[in-house]
C-alpha positions as CSV (number, residue, x, y, z in Angstrom):
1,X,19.6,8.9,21.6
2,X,21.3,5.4,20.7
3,X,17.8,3.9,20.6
4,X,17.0,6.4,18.8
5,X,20.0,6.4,15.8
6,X,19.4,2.2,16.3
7,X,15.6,2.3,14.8
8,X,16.6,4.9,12.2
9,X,19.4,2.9,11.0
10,X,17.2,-0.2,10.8
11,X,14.6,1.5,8.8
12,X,17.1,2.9,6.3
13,X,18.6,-0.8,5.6
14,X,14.8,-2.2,5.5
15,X,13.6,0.4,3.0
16,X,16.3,0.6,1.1
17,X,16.3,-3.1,0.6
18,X,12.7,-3.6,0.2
19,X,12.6,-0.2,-2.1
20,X,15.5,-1.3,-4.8
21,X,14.5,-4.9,-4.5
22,X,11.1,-4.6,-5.7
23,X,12.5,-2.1,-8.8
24,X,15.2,-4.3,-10.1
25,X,12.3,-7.2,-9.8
26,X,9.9,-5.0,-11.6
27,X,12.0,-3.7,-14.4
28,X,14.3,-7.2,-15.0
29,X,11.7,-10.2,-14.3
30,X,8.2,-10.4,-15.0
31,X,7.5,-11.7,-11.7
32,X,5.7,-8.6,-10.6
33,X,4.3,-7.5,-13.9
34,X,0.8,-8.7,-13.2
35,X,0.5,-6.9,-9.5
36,X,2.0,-3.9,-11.7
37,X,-0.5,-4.4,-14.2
38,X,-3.6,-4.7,-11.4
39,X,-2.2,-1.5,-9.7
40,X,-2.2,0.3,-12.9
41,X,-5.8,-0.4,-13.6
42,X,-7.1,0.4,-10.3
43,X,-5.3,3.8,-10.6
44,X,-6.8,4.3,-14.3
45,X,-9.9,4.4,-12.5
46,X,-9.4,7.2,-10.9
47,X,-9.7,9.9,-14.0
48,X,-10.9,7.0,-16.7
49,X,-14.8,5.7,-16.9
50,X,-14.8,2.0,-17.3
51,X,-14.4,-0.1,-19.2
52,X,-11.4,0.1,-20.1
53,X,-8.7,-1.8,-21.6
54,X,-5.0,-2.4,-20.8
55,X,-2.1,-3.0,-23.7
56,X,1.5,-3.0,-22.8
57,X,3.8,-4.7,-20.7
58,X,4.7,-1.3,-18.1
59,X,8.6,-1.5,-19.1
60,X,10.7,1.0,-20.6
61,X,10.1,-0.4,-24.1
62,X,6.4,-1.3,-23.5
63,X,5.0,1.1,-21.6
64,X,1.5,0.5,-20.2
65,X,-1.6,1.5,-22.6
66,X,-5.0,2.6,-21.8
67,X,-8.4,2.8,-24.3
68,X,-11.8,3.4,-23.3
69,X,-14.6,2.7,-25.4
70,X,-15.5,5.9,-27.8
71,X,-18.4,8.1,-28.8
72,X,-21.7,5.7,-30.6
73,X,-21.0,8.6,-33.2
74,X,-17.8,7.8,-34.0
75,X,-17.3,6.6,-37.9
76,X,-15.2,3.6,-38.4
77,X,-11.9,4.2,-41.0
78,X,-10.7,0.5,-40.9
79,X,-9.1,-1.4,-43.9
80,X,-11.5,-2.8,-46.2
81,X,-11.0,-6.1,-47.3
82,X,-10.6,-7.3,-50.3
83,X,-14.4,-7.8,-52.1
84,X,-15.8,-10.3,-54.8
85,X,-18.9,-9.1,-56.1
86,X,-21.4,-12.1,-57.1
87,X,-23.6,-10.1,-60.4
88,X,-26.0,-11.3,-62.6
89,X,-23.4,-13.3,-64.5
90,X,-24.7,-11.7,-67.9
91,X,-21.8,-13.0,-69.9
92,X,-22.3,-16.6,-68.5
93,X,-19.3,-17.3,-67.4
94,X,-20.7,-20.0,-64.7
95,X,-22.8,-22.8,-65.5
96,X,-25.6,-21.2,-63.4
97,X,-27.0,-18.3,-61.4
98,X,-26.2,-18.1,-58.1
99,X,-23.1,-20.2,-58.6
100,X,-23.1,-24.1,-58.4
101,X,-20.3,-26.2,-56.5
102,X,-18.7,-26.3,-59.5
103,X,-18.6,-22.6,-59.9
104,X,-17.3,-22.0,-56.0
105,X,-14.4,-24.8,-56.6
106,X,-13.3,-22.9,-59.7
107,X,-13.8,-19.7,-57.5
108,X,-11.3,-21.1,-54.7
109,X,-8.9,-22.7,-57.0
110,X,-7.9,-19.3,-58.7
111,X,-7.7,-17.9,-54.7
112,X,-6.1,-20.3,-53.8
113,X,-3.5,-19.5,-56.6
114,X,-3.4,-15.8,-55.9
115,X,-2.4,-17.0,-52.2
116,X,-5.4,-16.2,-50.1
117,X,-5.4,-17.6,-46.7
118,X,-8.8,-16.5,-45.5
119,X,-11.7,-16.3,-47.4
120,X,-15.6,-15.4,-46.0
121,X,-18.2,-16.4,-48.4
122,X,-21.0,-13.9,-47.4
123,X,-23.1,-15.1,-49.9
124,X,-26.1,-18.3,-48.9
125,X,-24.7,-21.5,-50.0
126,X,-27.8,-23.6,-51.0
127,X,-28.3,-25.7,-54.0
128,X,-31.5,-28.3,-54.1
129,X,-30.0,-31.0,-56.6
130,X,-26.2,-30.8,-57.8
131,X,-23.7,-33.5,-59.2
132,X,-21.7,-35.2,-56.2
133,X,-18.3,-35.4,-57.5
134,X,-18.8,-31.4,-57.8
135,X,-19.7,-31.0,-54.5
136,X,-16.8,-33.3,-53.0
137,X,-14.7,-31.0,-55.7
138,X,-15.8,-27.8,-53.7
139,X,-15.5,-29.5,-50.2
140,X,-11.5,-30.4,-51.4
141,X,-11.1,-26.8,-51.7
142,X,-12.5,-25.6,-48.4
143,X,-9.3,-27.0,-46.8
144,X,-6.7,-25.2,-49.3
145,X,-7.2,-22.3,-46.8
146,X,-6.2,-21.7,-43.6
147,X,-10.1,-20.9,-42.6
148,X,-13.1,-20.2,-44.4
149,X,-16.4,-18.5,-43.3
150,X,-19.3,-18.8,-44.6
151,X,-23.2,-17.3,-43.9
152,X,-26.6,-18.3,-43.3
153,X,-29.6,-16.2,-41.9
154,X,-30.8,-17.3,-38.4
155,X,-34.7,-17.5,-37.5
156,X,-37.0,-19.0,-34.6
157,X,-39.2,-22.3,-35.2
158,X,-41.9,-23.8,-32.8
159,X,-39.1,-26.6,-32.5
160,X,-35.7,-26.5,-32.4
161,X,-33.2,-28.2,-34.8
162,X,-29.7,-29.5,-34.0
163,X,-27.1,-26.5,-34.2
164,X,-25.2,-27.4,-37.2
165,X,-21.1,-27.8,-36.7
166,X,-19.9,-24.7,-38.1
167,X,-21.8,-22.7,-36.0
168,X,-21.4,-24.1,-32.8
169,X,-17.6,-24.0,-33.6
170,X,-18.1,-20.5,-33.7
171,X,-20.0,-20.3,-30.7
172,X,-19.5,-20.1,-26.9
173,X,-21.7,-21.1,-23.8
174,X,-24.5,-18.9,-22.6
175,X,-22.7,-18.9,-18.9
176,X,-19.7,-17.7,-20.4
177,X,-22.1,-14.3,-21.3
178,X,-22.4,-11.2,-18.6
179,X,-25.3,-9.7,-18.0
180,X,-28.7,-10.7,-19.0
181,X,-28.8,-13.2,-21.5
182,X,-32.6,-13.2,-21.8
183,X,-32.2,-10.3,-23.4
184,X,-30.8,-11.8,-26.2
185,X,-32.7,-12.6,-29.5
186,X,-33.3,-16.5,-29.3
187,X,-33.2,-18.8,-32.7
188,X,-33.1,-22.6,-33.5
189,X,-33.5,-22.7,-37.1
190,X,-31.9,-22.3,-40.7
191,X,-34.7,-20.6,-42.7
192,X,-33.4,-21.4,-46.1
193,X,-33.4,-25.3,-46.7
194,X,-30.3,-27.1,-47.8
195,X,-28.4,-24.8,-46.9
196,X,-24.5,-25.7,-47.4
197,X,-22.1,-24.5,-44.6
198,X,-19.2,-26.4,-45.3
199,X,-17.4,-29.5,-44.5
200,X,-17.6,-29.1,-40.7
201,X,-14.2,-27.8,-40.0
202,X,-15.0,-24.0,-41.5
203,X,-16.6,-21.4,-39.2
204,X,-20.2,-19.8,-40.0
205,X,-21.9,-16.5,-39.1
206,X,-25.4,-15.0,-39.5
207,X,-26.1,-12.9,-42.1
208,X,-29.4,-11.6,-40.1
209,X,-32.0,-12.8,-37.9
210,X,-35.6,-12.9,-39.4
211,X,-37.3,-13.2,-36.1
212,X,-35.9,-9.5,-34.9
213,X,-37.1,-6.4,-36.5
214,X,-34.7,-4.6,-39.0
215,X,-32.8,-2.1,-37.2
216,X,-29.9,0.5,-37.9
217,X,-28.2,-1.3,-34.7
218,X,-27.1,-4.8,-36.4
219,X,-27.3,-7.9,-33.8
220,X,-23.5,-9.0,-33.3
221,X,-25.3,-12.3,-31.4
222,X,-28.2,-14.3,-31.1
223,X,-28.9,-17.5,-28.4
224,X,-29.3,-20.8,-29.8
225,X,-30.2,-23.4,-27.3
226,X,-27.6,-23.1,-24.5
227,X,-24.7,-21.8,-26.4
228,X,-24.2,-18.4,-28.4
229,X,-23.6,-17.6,-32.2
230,X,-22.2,-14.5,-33.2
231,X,-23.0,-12.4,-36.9
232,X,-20.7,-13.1,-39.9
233,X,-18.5,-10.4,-39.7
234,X,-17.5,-10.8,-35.7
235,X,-16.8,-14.5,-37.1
236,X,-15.1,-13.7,-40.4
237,X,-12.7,-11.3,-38.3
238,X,-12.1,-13.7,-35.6
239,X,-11.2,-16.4,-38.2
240,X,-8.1,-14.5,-40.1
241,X,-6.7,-13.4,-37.0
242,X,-6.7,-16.9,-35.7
243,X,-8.9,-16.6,-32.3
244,X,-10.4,-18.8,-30.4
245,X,-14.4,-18.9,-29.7
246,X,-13.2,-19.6,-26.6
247,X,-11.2,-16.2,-25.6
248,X,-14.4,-13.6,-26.6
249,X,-15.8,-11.8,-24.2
250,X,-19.6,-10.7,-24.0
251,X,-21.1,-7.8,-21.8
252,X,-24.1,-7.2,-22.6
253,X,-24.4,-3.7,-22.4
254,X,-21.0,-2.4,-22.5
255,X,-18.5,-4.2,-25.0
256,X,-17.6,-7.7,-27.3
257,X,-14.2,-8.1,-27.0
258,X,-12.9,-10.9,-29.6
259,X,-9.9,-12.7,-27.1
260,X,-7.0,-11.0,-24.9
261,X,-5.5,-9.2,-27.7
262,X,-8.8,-9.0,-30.3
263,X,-10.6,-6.3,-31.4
264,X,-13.4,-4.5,-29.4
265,X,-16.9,-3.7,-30.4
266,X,-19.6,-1.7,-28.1
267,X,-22.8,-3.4,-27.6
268,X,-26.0,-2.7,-26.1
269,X,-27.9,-4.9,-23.6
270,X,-29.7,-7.0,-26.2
271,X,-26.0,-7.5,-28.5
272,X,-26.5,-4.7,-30.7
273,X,-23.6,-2.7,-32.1
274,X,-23.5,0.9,-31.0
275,X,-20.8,1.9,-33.2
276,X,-21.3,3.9,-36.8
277,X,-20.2,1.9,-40.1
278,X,-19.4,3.4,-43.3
279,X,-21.6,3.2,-46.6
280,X,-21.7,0.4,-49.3
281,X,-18.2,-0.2,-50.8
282,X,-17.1,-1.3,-54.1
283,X,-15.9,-4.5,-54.9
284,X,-14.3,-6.9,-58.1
285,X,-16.6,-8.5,-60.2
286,X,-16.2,-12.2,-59.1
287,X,-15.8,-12.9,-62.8
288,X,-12.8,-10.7,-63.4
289,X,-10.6,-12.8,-60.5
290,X,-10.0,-15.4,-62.7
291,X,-7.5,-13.4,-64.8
292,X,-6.1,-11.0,-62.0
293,X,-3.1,-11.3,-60.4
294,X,-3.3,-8.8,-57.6
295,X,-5.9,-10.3,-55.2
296,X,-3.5,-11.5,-53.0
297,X,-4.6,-10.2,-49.6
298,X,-3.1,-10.5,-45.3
299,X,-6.8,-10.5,-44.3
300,X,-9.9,-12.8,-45.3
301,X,-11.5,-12.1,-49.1
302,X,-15.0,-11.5,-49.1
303,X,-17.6,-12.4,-51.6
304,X,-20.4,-10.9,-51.4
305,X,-23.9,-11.3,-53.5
306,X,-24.9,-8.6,-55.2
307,X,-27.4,-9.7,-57.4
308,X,-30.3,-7.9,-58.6
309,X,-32.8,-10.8,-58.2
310,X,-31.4,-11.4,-54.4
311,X,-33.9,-10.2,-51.5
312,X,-34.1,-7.3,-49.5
313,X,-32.7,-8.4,-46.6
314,X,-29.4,-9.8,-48.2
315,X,-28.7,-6.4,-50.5
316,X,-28.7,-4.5,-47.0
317,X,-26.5,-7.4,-46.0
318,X,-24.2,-7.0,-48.9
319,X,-23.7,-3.5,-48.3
320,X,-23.3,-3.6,-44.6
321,X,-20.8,-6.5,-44.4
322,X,-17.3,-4.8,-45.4
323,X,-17.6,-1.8,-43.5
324,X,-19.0,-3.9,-41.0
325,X,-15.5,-5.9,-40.7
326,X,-13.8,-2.7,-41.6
327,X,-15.0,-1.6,-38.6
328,X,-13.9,-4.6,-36.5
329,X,-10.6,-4.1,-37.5
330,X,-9.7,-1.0,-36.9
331,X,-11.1,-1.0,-32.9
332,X,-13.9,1.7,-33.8
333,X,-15.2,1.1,-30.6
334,X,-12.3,2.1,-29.0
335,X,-10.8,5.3,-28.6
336,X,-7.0,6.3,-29.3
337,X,-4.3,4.1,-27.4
338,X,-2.5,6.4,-24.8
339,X,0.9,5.5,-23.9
340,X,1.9,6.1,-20.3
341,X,5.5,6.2,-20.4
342,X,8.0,5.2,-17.1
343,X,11.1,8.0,-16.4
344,X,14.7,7.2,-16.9
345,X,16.2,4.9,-14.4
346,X,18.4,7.6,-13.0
347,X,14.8,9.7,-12.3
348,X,13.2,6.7,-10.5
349,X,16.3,5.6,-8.3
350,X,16.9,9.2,-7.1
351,X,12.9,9.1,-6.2
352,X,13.3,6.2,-4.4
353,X,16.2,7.0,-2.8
354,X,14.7,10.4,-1.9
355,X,11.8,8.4,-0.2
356,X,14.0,6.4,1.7
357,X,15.7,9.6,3.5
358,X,12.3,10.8,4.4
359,X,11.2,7.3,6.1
360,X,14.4,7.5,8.1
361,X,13.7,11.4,9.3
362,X,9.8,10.2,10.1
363,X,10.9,7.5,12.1
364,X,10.5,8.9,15.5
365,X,9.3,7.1,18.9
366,X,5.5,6.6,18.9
367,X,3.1,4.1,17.7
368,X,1.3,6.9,17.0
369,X,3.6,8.9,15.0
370,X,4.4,6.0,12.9
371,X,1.1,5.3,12.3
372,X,0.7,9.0,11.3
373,X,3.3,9.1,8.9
374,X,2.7,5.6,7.5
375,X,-0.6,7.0,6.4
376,X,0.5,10.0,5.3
377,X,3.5,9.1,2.6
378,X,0.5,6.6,1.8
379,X,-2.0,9.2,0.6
380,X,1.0,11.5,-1.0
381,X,2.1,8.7,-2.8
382,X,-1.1,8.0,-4.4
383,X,-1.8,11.2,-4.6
384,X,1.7,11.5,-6.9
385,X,0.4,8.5,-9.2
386,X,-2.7,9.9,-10.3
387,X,-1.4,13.1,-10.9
388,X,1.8,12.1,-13.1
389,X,-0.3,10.6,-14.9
390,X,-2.6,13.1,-16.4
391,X,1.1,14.0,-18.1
392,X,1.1,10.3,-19.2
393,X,3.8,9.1,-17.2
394,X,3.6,6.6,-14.6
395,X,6.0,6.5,-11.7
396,X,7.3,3.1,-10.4
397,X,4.2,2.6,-7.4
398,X,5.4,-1.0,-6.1
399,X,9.0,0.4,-5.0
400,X,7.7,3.3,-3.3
401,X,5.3,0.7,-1.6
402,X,8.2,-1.8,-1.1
403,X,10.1,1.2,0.6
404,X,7.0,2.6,2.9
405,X,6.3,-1.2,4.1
406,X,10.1,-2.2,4.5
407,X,10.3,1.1,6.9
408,X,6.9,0.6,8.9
409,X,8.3,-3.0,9.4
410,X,11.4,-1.9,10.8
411,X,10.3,1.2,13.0
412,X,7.1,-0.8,14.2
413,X,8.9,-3.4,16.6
414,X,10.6,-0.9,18.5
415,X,7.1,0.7,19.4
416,X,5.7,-2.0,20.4
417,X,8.6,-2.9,22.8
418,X,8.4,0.6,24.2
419,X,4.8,0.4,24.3
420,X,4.1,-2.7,26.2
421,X,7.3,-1.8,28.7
422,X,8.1,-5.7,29.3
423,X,10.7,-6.2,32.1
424,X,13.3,-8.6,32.4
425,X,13.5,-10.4,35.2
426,X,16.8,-12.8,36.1
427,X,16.1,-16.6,36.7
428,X,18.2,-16.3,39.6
429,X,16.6,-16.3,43.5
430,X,16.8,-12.9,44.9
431,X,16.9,-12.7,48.5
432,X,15.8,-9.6,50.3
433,X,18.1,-7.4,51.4
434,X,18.0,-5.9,55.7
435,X,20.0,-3.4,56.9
436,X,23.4,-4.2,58.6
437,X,22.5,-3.1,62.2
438,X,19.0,-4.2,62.3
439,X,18.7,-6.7,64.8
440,X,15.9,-9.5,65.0
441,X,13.9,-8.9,67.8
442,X,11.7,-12.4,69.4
443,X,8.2,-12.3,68.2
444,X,5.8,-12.7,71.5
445,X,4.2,-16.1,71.9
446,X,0.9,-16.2,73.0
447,X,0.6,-18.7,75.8
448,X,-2.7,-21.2,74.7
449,X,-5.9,-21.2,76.5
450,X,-7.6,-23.2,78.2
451,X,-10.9,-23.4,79.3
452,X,-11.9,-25.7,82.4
453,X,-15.5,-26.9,82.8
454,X,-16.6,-25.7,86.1
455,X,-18.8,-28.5,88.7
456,X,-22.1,-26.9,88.5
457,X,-24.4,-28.2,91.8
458,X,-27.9,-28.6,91.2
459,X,-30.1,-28.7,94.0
460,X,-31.6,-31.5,95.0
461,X,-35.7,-30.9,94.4
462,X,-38.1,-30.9,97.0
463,X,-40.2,-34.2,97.8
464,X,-43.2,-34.4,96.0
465,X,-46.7,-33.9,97.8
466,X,-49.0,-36.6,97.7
467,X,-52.1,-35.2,95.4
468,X,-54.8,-37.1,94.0
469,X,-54.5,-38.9,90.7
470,X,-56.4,-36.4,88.5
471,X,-54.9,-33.6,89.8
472,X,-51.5,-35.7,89.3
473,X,-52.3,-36.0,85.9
474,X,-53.0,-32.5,84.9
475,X,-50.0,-31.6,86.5
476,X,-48.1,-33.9,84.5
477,X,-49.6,-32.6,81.1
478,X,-49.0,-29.0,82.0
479,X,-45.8,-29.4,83.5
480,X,-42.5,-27.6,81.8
481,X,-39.8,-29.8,80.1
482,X,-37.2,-31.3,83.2
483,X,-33.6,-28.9,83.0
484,X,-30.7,-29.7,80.8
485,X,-28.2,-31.8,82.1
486,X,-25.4,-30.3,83.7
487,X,-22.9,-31.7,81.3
488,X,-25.1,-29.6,78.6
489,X,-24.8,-26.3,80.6
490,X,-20.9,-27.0,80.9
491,X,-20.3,-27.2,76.9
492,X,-22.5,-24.2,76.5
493,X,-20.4,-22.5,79.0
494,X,-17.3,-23.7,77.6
495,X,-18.0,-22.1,74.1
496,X,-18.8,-19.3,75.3
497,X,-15.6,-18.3,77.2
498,X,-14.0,-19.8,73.8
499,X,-15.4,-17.3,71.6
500,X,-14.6,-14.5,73.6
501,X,-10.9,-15.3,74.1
502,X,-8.3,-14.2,71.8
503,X,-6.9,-16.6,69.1
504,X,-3.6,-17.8,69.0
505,X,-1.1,-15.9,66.5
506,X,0.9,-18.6,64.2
């Protein structure tokens, strides 16, 4: 019974330290967030197909938050962003159609006024002949803004050129890509010549790929060499949010995810995007910004080309491209955030507590038993988890843990103890113990033996008859070895008279 109340004890102080250490650590520090976080998500997976994605910090004021990627169907209702429209200039108000340099400084200068941070020229740069001092006039006004995009179509030459600056600051490494990257669609080339990109310190997108096939799926990326470039909206997006290249994450065949914190776009296995965009938006004349005063925008500007003379392939572009990054920002791809929200402090400590009490009526003798019950607050624990949180709420699993693995600790030593059965024994020389009127009694000594060689007589032999030599001979030949000597025959005797008498007792 004192054995007994001894273990019980000892597994009430371990689980109730282990239990309401691990909470105050939780809720206080964020020491333990990222096991938290790691026990959350394998939990989620449970009721939730992957992938999925994790927001939230899993304290009272932010709670853990799980999205899944949504239906292909799903229509994207993101903010548009604020659109230039490149026309056919019939008033003339630039010296030349498309715009020169001169044209795009002008263009920037009056954004740059409004206070426009981002801007994503979706329109081809590329001008055969133009003044130098205009050009270094519209380079001095790329770096007014905090970034600038700007586009180029992508194809695939017999050989390869050198991946100009702005792209491959917009790219990533293939290895960084999961899944199979040969699935990708592969180009080396800018298909219109002179194309302008910028000074080197922009970022750049493609507009489309001319070696893939039109589709209703647009291509979000495209191998170059050995890194990857991504289309102009992904890199517009990524640009006014201020993320890194380096933070996107590719899956081919399940998701793009632009950084940590970025938006999320399905893909297919060959980069596709598998979400629905809007229709073709409107947008300000590019013409008309010279006199407004309410451009001003938090995301990037967009100009667009929407000329009549411009090609198939960039209209589709022109209309795609704001819903496109519409879509982008709002997380299309994903469904709704849902919040799963911890109970009041009072709630958890009393479960806790609660837990506690029962570890301390389970802890009965037995390897076995503890075993038993070890495994089954386990599985009721986790059992508890999944289901609190189809109501959204999510119950505080490392102190329960903390608890059940301070009390096993505890009760487990004991067992083992009892189990093995390990005496003690004293260092000091025990001497056996003999009754008080026992009395030694002389042990018999056997007396020793010994054997004495007895004179064995041989008889003397007979004098030889005299026989011829022949005969002699034969005789000789035939004749039987001559006896042993007699001091053989005594040895032999002696051994034998050994063996039969009894040996002495020590």
């Amino acid at each position: 019974m004192v054995k007994l109340f001894q273990r019980r004890f000892r597994v009430l102080l371990a689980a109730a330290l282990a239990g309401f250490g691990v909470w105050k650590l939780s809720t206080d520090t964020p020491w333990l967030r990222p096991v938290d976080r790691a026990s959350f998500q394998s939990v989620a997976g449970a009721f939730a197909n992957p992938p999925f994605f994790i927001s939230g910090e899993g304290t009272y004021q932010q709670p853990w938050g799980l999205r899944t990627l949504a239906a292909p169907d799903r229509k994207a209702k993101g903010t548009l962003p604020a659109a230039l429209s490149i026309g056919d200039d019939k008033d003339g108000v630039f010296q030349a159609s498309p715009p020169s340099p001169v044209d795009y400084a002008v263009i920037l200068r009056n954004l740059d006024r409004l206070g426009v941070k981002h801007v994503a020229i979706g329109a081809v740069m590329a001008w055969d002949s133009s003044d130098p001092y205009a050009r270094e006039a519209f380079s001095s006004r790329l770096k007014a803004f905090e970034s600038v995009t700007a586009v180029s179509p992508l194809s695939r030459a017999p050989t390869e050129d050198p991946m100009p600056a702005e792209f491959a600051r917009s790219s990533i490494p293939v290895d960084r890509v999961r899944g199979d990257v040969s699935k990708l669609p592969v180009v080396n080339h800018l298909p219109v010549p002179r194309t302008v990109l910028g000074d080197g310190a922009n970022f750049a997108g493609f507009s489309e790929l001319e070696s893939e096939p039109a589709s209703e799926a647009r291509p979000l990326a495209a191998r170059w060499g050995d890194r990857v470039v991504f289309a102009f909206p992904v890199v517009a997006v990524m640009a006014e949010r201020g993320l890194e290249a380096e933070g996107v994450d590719l899956r081919l065949g399940s998701y793009l995810k632009l950084g940590p914190e970025g938006p999320v776009i399905p893909v297919d296995e060959s980069g596709r995007a598998t979400v629905a965009f809007a229709e073709k938006t409107d947008a300000t004349p590019v013409e008309f910004v010279l006199d407004a005063e309410s451009l001003a925008s938090d995301g990037s500007v967009l100009i667009r080309d929407d000329r009549t003379v411009a090609d198939r392939s960039a209209a589709r572009f022109s209309a795609a491209v704001a819903p496109f990054m519409a879509a982008i920002r709002s997380e299309a791809g994903l469904s709704p955030p849902r919040e799963f929200r911890r109970l009041s402090w009072e709630v958890e400590i009393g479960l806790i507590s609660l837990l506690v009490v029962l570890l301390v009526i389970a802890a009965a003798p037995g390897s076995f038993r503890v075993k038993l019950w070890f495994g089954i607050f386990l599985g009721l624990l986790l059992a508890a988890q999944i289901i609190t949180m189809n109501f959204s709420v999510w119950l505080p699993g490392l102190s329960f843990l903390g608890a059940l693995a301070g009390g096993f600790i505890a009760a487990w030593p004991f067992e083992r103890s009892r189990k093995t059965g390990a005496a003690v024994v004293s260092a000091a020389v025990v001497e056996p113990s003999m009754p008080v009127h026992a009395e030694k009694k002389p042990v018999p000594v056997q007396e020793e033996f010994h054997l004495e060689a007895e004179a064995v007589t041989i008889p003397p032999e007979p004098a030889a008859k005299p026989v011829p030599e022949k005969k002699a001979a034969r005789k000789k030949e035939t004749a039987s070895p001559p006896p042993a000597p007699a001091k053989k025959a005594a040895k032999k005797a002696a051994k034998k008279v050994a063996k039969k008498a009894p040996r002495k007792k020590k």
